[in-house]
C-alpha positions as CSV (number, residue, x, y, z in Angstrom):
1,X,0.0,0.0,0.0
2,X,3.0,2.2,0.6
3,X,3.6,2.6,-3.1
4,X,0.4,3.0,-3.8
5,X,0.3,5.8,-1.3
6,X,3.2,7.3,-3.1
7,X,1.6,7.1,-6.6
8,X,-1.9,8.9,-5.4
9,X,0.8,11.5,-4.0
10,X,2.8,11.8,-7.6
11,X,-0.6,12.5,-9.1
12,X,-1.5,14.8,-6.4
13,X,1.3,16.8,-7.3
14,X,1.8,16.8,-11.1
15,X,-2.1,17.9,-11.1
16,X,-3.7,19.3,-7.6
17,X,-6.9,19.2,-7.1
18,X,-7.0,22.6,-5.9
19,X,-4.5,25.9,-6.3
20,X,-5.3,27.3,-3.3
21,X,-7.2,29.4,-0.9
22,X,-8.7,32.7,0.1
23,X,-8.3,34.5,3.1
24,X,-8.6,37.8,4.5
25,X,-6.1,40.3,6.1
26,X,-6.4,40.3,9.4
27,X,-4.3,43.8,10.0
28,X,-3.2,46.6,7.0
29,X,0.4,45.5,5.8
30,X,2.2,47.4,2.6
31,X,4.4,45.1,0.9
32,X,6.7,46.2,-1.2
33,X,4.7,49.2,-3.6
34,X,1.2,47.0,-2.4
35,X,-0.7,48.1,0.1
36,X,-3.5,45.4,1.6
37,X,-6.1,47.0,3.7
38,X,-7.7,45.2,6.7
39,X,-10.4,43.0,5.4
40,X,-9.2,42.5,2.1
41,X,-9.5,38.9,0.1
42,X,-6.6,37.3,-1.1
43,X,-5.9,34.4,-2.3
44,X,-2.6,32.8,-1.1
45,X,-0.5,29.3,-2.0
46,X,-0.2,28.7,-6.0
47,X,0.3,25.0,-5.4
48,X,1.7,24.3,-8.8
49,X,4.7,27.0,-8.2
50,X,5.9,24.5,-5.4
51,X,4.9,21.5,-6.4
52,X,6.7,22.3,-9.5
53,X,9.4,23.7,-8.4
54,X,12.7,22.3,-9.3
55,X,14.4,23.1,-6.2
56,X,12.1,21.3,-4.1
57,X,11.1,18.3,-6.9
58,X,14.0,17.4,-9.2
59,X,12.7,16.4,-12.9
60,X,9.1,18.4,-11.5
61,X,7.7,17.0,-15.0
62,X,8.9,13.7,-14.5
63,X,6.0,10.8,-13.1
64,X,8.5,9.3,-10.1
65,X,6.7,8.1,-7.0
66,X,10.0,7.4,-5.5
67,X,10.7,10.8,-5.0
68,X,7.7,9.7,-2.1
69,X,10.4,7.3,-0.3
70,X,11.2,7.8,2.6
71,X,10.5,11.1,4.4
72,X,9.6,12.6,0.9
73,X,9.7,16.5,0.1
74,X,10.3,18.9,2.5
75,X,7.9,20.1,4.8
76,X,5.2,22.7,2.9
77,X,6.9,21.8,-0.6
78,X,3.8,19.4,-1.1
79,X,0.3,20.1,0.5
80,X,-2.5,18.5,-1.3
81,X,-4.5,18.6,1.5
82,X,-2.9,21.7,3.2
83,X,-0.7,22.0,6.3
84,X,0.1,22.9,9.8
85,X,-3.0,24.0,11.8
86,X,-5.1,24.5,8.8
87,X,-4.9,21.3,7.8
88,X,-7.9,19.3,6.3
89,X,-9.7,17.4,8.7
90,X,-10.8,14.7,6.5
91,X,-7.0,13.9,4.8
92,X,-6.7,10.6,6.8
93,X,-10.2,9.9,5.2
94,X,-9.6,11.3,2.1
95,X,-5.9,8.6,1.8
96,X,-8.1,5.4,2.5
97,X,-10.3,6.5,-0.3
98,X,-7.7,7.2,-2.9
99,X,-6.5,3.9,-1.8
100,X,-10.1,1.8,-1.6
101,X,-10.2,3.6,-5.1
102,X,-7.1,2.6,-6.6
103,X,-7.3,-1.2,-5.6
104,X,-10.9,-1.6,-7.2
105,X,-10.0,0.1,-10.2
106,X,-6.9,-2.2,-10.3
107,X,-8.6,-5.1,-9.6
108,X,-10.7,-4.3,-12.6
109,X,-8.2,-4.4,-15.1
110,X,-7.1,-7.4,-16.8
111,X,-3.1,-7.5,-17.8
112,X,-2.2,-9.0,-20.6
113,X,0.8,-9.9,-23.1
114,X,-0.1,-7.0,-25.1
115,X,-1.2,-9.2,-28.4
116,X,-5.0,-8.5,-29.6
């Protein structure tokens, strides 16, 4: 199940299900030339820019669920379910699924030598 777990993860990654979230500014901050007023919406966290990000995931374009070995990327370099305290509740439910998922599709499908 392990390497099934990192295949679901590979997947995650090349193609997330989401690209992130919006939240609102707690306190006025200028950043840069930007100001952002109290209140304001922003969205935050372009998954793609770290989950594709060469630094973090060498070969980003590259299927490889070995780069999943292990301890895997580094912490917040892969968040298909989000992190630290805003993590999603349901992600231990959401991994059985992906899993329950993967096996009866698997079992499904018939292997052959590849002749007609």
């Amino acid at each position: 199940m392990k390497y099934s777990w990192n295949v679901a993860n590979e997947a995650l990654r090349l193609i997330p299900p989401g690209i992130g979230a919006f939240r609102e500014v707690a306190k006025s901050f200028t950043y840069g030339r930007f100001m952002f007023p109290k209140g304001m919406k922003m969205h935050n966290w372009i998954t793609p820019a770290t989950n594709k990000n060469p630094q973090y995931h060498p070969d980003p374009e590259k299927f490889d669920p070995t780069r999943f070995d292990g301890r895997g990327p580094v912490p917040f370099a892969f968040v298909p379910f989000g992190g630290g305290p805003r993590i999603w509740p349901g992600n231990e439910y959401a991994r059985v699924a992906v899993l329950v998922f993967m096996h009866h599709s698997g079992d499904k499908v018939q292997m052959g030598n590849g002749d007609p």
